[in-house]
Structure formats: structure tokens, C-alpha cells
MARDODO-901490 format. One record per residue (C-alpha): residue in three letters; x, y, z. Coordinates in steps of 0.001 Angstrom, whole numbers, padded with zeros to 6 digits, always signed. Example, Ala and Ser with C-alpha at 12.3 -4.5 7.8 and 13.67 -1.06 7.14 Angstrom:
<rs>
ala+012300-004500+007800/ser+013670-001060+007140/
</rs>
This chain:
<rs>
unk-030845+171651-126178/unk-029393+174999-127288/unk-026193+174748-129825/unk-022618+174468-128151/unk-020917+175878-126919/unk-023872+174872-123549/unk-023368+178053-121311/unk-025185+179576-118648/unk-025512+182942-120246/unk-026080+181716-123923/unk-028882+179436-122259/unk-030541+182534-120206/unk-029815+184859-123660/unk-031924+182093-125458/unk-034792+181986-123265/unk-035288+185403-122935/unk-035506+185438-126695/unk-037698+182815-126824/unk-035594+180831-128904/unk-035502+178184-125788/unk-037845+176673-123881/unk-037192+176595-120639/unk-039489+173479-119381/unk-037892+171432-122316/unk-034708+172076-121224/unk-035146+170866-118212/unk-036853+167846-119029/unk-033840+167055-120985/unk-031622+167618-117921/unk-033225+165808-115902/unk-033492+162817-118353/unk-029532+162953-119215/unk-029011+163269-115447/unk-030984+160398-114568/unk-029220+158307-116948/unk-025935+159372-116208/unk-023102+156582-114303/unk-022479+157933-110612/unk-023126+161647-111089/unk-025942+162761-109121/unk-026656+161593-105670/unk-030235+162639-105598/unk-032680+164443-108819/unk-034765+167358-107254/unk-037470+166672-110716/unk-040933+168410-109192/unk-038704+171491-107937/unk-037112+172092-111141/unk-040387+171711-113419/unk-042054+173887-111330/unk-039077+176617-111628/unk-039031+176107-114933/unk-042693+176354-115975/unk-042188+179965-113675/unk-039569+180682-116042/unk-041863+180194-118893/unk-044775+182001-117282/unk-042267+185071-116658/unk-040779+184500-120380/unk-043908+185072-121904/unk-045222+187684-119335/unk-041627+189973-120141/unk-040729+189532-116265/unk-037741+187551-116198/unk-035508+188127-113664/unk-032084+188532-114832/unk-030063+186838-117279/unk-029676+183541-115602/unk-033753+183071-115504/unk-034414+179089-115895/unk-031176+177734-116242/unk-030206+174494-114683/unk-027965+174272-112081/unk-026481+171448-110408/unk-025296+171483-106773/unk-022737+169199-104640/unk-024777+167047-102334/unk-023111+169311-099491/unk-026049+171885-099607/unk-028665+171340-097914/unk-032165+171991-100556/unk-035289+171657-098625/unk-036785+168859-098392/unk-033957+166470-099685/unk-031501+165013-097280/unk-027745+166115-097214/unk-025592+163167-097669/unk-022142+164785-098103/unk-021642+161498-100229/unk-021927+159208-097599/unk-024368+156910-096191/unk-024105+158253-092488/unk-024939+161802-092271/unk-028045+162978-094355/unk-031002+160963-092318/unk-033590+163764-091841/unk-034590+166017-095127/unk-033458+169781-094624/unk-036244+172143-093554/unk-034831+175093-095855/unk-032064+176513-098867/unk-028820+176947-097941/unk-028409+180637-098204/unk-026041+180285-101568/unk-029281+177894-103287/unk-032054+180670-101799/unk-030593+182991-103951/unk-029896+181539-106932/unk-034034+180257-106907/unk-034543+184092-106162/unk-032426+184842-109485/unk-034839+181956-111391/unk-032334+179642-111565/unk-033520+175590-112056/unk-032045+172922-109447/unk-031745+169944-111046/unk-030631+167999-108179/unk-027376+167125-106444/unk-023714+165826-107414/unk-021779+163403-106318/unk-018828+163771-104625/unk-015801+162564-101995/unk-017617+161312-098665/unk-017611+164818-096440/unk-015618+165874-099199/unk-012069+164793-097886/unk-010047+163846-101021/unk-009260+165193-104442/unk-009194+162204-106469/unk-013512+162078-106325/unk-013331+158287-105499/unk-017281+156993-103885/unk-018081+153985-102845/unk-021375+154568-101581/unk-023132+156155-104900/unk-020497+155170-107496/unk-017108+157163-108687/unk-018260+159724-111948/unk-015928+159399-114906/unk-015498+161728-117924/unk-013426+160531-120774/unk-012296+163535-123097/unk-013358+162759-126690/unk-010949+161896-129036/unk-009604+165140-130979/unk-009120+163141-134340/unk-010575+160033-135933/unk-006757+159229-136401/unk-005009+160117-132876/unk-005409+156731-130702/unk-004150+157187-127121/unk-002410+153713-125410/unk-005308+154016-122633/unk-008369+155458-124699/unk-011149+153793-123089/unk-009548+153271-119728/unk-011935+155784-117297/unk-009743+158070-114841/unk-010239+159898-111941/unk-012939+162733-112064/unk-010949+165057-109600/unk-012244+165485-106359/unk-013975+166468-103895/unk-016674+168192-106645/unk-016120+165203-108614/unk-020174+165043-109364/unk-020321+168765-110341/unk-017401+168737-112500/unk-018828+166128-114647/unk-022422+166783-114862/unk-020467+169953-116845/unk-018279+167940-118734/unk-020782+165506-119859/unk-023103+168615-121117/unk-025955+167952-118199/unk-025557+171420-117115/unk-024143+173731-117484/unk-022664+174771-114579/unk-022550+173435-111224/unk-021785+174320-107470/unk-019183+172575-105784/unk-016550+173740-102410/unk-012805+173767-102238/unk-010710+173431-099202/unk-007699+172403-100633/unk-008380+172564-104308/unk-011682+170574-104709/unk-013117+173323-107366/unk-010118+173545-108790/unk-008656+169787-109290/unk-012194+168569-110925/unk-011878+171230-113316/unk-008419+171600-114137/unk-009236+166927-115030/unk-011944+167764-117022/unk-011155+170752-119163/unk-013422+173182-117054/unk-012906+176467-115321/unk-013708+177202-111810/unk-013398+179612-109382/unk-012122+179478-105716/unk-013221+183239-104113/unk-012017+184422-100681/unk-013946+182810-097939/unk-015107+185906-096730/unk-017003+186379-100036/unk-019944+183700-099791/unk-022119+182519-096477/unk-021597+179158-095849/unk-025199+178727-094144/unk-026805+175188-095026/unk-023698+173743-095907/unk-021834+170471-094412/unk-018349+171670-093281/unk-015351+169924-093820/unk-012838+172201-092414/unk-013850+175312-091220/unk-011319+177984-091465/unk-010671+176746-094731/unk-013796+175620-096682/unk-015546+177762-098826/unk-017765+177485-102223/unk-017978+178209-105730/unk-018687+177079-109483/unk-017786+174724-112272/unk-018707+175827-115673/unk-017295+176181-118987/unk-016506+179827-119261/unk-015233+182221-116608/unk-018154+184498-117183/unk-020587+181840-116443/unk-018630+181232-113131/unk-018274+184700-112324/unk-021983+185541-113015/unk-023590+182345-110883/unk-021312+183567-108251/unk-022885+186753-107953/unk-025919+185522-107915/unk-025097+183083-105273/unk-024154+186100-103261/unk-027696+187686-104066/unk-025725+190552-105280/unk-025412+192729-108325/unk-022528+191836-110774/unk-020143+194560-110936/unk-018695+195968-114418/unk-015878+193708-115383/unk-014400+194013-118757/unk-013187+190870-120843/unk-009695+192672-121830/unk-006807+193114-120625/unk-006585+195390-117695/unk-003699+198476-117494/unk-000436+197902-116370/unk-001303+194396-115886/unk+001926+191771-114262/unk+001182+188470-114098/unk+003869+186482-112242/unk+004941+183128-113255/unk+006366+181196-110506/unk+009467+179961-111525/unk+009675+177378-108490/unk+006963+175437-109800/unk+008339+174764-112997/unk+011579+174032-111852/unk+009839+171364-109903/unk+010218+167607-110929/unk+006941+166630-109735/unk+005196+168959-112055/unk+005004+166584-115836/unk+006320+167757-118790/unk+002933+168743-120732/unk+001521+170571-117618/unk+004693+172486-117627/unk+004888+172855-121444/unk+001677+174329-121797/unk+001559+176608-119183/unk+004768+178093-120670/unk+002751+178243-123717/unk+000231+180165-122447/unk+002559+182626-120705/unk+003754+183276-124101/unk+000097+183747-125348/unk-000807+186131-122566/unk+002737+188111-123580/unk+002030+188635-127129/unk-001830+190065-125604/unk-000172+192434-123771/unk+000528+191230-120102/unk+003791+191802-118987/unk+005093+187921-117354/unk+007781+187970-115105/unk+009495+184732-114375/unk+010476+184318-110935/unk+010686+182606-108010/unk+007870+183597-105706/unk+008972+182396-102088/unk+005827+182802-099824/unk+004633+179701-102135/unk+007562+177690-101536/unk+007471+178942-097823/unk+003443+177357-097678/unk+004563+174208-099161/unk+007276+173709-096788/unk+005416+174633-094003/unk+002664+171990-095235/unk+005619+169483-095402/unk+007116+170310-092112/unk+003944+170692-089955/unk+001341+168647-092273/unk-002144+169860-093481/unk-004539+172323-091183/unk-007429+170749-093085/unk-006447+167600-091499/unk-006418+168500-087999/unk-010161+171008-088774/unk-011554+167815-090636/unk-010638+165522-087526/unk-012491+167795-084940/unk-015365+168269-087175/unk-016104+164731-087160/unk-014595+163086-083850/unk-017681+161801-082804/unk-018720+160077-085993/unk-015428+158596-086005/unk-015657+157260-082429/unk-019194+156029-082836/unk-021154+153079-084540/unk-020959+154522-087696/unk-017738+154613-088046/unk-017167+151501-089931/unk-020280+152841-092539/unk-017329+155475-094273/unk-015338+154843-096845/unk-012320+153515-095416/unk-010245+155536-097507/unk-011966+158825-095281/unk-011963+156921-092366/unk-008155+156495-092452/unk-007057+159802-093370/unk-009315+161080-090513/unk-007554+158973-088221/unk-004334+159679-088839/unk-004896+163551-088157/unk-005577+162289-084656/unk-001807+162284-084181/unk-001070+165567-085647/unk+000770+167520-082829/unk-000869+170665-081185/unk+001829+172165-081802/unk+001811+172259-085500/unk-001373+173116-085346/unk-000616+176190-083610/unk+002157+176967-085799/unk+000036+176404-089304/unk-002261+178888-087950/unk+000449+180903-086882/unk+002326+180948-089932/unk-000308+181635-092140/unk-001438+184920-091179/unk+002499+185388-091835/unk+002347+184299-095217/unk-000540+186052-096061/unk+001445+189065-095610/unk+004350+187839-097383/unk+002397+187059-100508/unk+000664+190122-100953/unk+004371+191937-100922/unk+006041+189755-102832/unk+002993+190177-105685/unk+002989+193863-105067/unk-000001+194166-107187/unk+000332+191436-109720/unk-001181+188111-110672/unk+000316+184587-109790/unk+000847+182080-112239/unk+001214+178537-111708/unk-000533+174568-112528/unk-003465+173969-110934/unk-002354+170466-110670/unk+001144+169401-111077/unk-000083+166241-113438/unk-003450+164819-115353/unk-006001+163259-114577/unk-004881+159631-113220/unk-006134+156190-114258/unk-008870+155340-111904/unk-008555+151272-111785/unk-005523+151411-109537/unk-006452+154232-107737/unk-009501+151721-106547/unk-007271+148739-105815/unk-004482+150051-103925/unk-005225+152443-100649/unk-001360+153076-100656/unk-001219+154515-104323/unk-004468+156518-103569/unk-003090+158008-100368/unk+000140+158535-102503/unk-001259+160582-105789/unk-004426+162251-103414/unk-001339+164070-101952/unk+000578+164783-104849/unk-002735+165959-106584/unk-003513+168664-104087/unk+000129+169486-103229/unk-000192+173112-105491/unk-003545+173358-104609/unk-003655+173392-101660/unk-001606+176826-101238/unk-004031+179112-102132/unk-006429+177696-099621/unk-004467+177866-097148/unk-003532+181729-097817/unk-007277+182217-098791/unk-006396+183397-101829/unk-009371+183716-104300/unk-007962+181767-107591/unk-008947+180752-111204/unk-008563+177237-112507/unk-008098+177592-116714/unk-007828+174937-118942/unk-004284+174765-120559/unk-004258+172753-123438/unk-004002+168445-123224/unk-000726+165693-123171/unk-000386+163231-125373/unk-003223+161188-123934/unk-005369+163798-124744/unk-005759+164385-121064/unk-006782+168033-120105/unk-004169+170290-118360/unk-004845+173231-116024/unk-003282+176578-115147/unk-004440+178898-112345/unk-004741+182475-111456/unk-004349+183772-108005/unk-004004+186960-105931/unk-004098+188092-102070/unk-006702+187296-099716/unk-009770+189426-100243/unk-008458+190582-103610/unk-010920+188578-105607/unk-012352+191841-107877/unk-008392+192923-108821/unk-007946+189107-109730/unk-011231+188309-111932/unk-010104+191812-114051/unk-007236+189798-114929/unk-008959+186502-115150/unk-011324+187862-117623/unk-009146+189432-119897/unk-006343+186203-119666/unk-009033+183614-120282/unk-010479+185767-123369/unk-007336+186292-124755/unk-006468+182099-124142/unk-009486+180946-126277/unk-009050+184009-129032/
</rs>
């Protein structure tokens, strides 16, 4: 295994140098993967020694085929791989293998990229806490930073984030180095921002969703988990089977980056996740963006309007699967799905109407009130909870699920591509987050300033 930090693009740098080889690696992935607690649903081992041994054939021929040739990649157990079946992390759907890739996995194999198998995750990927049943709830405790610093709940395991709760810690844990995951109201985003990672939520418009298991349709769409921005940025466009355009790690021209004053003034948001996101405003100041603190009130419009009318994710999810719900294997889910399901079958048609309504509204309204810049706020308004009474009381799940995804969820449901950063830790060490978002469609604008904020973060 290659020296830390464990990137994609240190990884593909090392094999085409033939410092690394690429078989070996993967044994080694699959071997930590197979012994990992709840992580992987399913291991895809003769696919990925076969990619790899083309890697090496291709290595040692001077053919590789980019610079992401025979790394391992993990995906959510959402896309379909051919051959293996699709569980979306339950034990109802899934029953016949796929026949083919998803169109996102096709081109990543095209690229030379390794599948090591597929993640874990929330059953049809309808919570952000990451809680299975079925296959086991993934866990990833942050090592400690000193022999000396002892936290009151050290060894106590806590919620991996969810729905990509499987692809965020097959990362964390150093099994890959990246992995695919999909976000409708934050589930790239809240995995990462729990366990230190970065992740990227583009535009929908960006990626085909062929060969994947919807959630909600007008809402879902996918993305990576990795370590580094640039890891996240490149995977994506190789998911998209396109070239990479140029985009420079500094700090773009003229560049605003607007910190939302409503979200810190906000009670729910905890003291360290609001402490060190200040701190890195300050840190992307003295690098030379200009932060402006303000209120920014197309996000406080989105939340209310997710108060008033409740969540269009709901109401998507509940069509989607109806018929499961009203058939035999119904009682098969977890019941924590099951019930949140249910209850969008009250949701009145006409707030439906109204959510969809509204947010082509605040779309607009956004992309005026930024004007060009950047938004700043937490990716999640508190750490990663304990998981033991997440597991015993449905109430207190329901209770922090919604609180978790409450910031989250607005840039899904503007569609605005955003970047989940790691912020710094509390005092239990935990890992906070702090994201990066822009306009619908606006993902290119948004990565220059990604790039250049997450280089100058980790300087």
C-alpha cells in the first residue's frame, strides 16, 4: 500500500511509475474490505483482479490509459455492476443480477479504474444517519490526535452519515480511496462532512443516472467520496467519460465567497461547527478571498418553505416505491424506511405543487442574490451522533435524521452543485464540515473556487 496520504491520483502517479503494483494493491483491498464490520454489501474479487492484472499488462506495455489506470474504486450498492445484484441496502429489491454497467461504472472501467465491490448504505437510500439493519451499520471512529487527549465517549462508535454511509467509510478506514455514493438531500455530503472527507454534489444535469436505483427523481443525483477535492473532481470526470478541463488549485480573480450569516446566527448549528467555519472564513481572507457576511435569504426562504410544505423527496420517494410498500414485502424494510415512507402518504398535493412551484422561484432568487459569488455555510449543523441511541429509539432517530439534513438539504433542492470540506474537529475529536455552493448548472465557476479554498485550507 502506497505511503499516505492514500489518493486516487498519488495511487495512479505510482503505478504509472512503476513504483506500485497494481494487482497487489488490489489484493490488499480486497482483503481489508473483506474484513471490514458492515462496509461492503457485496466484493466484485474476479472483476477487479482481472482489471488490475490489465492495468499491469498496460503498465508494462506504456499504454495506460489516463491517470486513474488501476485504482480501486468502491461504489454504493445503488449501481447496478453486471452480474451482481442491486440491493439498494435492502433485502427486497436486488433478486436478479444486472445484465450490464451503469453508465457512470462503464466509464470509469473504460478509464482502467478497479471495482472493488459495493458499499453499504441506508435501505433505498432514505436517511442520513447510514443506519442498516439488513447488512450491518459501518462505523468510523477518528483516531485519537494525542496519546494524552482522552474524549468522555472515545470508544463509543457513532453514526457513519448517511445514505453513502458504506462509501464514506471504506475512505475513511483507508480501503479505497475513493468511492461513489448519491445525494438527494445531502447523502454525499453528511457521510463526509462525519468522517473528515470531501465530496462533491454536481448539478443533476451533469451525470446520467442510467443503472442506478432511484430514490427521488427530480432530486437524486451522484458523485464521490475521497480525501482530496482533486481526487473527487477527477473520478467525476471520468464518470462522465469526459476530458477534465484546466482547473487551477489557486485562488481565482475577483473571487467573493459569501458567508451566510443566517446560519450562524442559528441555535441549532453547535458551537465548534460554527467556530470553525468562522475560522476558516478567516483563513480563506488572509488567502485572498474577499468574505462577505450576510444574510442570504433564498436559503432561509428554502428552509421555510421545507418547514411549511415538508420535503419533495418525501412525496418522489413515496411514489417511487408505492407498490413495494403496499405489497408482501413490505414488512421485509427496515421499519425505520418503512415509516418515513408512509408518512409521505399524507403529504398534501398541494404542497407538492407548491415545492415544485417554489423552487424554480428560488432558483432564481439564489443566483441574484450570489450575483457571481460562492456560498458559505456547515454542511451539517452538528457532528457525527452517538450511534447506540440512534438504534434504540425510532423517535430520537426520526428527530436528529431531520436535524442532520436540515442545511443539506437546500442545495438539493435548488440543484445547486456543492462541496463538502472538512473544517477542523470539537472537543470529541469529532470531524466538522463546511460547504461550498453556487447556482444550478454552475458547477465549473464553483470547483475554480473549490480548488483554490480547499488548497489554501490544508496549506
Amino acid at each position: 500500500m502506497p505511503a499516505q496520504p492514500f489518493t486516487a491520483l498519488a495511487i495512479g502517479e505510482a503505478i504509472r511509475r512503476g513504483e506500485l503494483d497494481p494487482v497487489a494493491l488490489t489484493r490488499q483491498c480486497l482483503t481489508r474490505a473483506a474484513d471490514s464490520d458492515g462496509v461492503f454489501i457485496s466484493l466484485t474479487e474476479q472483476r477487479a483482479l482481472v482489471e488490475a492484472e490489465a492495468c499491469a499488462q498496460r503498465q508494462r506495455s506504456g499504454t495506460l490509459r489516463g491517470p486513474l489506470d488501476g485504482v480501486p474504486l468502491a461504489w454504493k450498492d445503488l449501481f447496478d455492476i453486471a452480474g451482481t445484484a442491486t440491493t439498494a441496502g435492502g433485502k427486497v429489491l436486488g433478486k436478479t443480477p444486472a445484465e450490464r454497467d451503469a453508465e457512470a461504472v462503464r466509464h470509469t472501467a473504460g478509464a482502467g479504474m478497479v471495482c472493488i465491490g459495493k458499499t453499504n448504505l441506508t435501505e433505498i437510500a432514505y436517511s442520513g444517519l447510514g443506519l442498516n439493519p439488513h447488512y450491518g451499520t459501518p462505523h468510523h471512529t477518528p483516531p485519537p490526535t494525542s496519546s494524552e487527549h482522552e474524549s468522555r465517549n472515545e470508544n463509543e462508535p457513532r453514526a457513519p452519515g448517511g445514505s453513502s454511509s458504506g462509501s464514506a467509510v471504506a475512505v475513511a478506514q483507508g480501503i479505497v480511496p475513493a468511492a461513489i455514493g448519491t445525494d438527494t438531500a445531502g447523502s454525499l455530503r453528511v457521510p463526509a462532512a462525519f468522517n473528515g472527507l470531501v465530496s462533491y454534489r454536481p448539478s443533476q444535469a451533469r451525470h446520467s443516472r442510467q443503472g442506478v436505483t432511484p430514490l427521488a427523481d427530480s432530486l437524486d443525483t451522484i458523485g464521490v467520496i475521497a480525501s482530496t477535492l482533486e481526487d473527487c473532481l477527477a473520478i467525476d470526470d471520468t464518470m462522465r467519460g469526459s476530458a477534465p478541463p484546466v482547473r487551477a488549485a489557486a485562488v481565482p480573480e475577483q473571487s467573493v465567497i459569501v458567508l451566510d450569516a443566517g446560519c450562524l446566527d442559528d441555535p441549532r448549528v453547535s458551537r465548534a461547527v460554527g467556530d470553525n467555519l468562522e475560522a476558516c472564513a478567516s483563513r480563506l481572507e488572509d488567502a485572498g478571498f474577499h468574505i462577505v457576511r450576510r444574510r442570504v435569504a433564498s436559503v432561509a426562504d428554502t428552509l421555510e418553505a421545507i418547514t411549511r410544505h415538508g420535503w419533495l423527496g418525501a412525496a418522489e420517494a413515496y411514489t417511487e416505491y408505492r407498490a413495494l410498500l403496499e405489497g408482501p414485502d413490505a414488512e421485509a424494510m427496515d421499519p425505520r424506511v418503512r415509516k418515513r415512507l408512509e408518512a409521505a402518504r399524507q403529504m398534501p398535493p398541494d404542497s407538492v405543487v407548491s415545492l415544485y412551484r417554489l423552487r424554480q422561484a428560488l432558483k432564481t432568487r439564489l443566483r441574484e442574490e450570489l450575483a457571481g459569488a460562492t456560498l458559505l455555510t456547515p454542511t451539517v449543523a452538528h457532528v457525527a451522533p452517538l450511534l447506540a441511541p440512534l438504534e434504540a429509539d425510532p423517535e430520537h432517530f426520526a428527530e436528529v435524521n431531520l436535524a442532520t439534513l436540515r442545511l443539506s438539504m437546500v442545495a438539493s433542492l435548488l440543484d445547486s452543485p456543492a462541496v463538502a470540506l472538512p473544517s477542523g474537529r470539537d472537543d470529541d475529536r469529532q470531524h466538522t464540515s463546511l460547504q461550498l455552493s453556487g447556482p444550478c448548472g454552475e458547477d465549473e465557476a464553483l470547483l475554480r473556487v473549490a480548488l483554490g479554498a480547499s488548497s489554501a485550507l490544508t496549506a
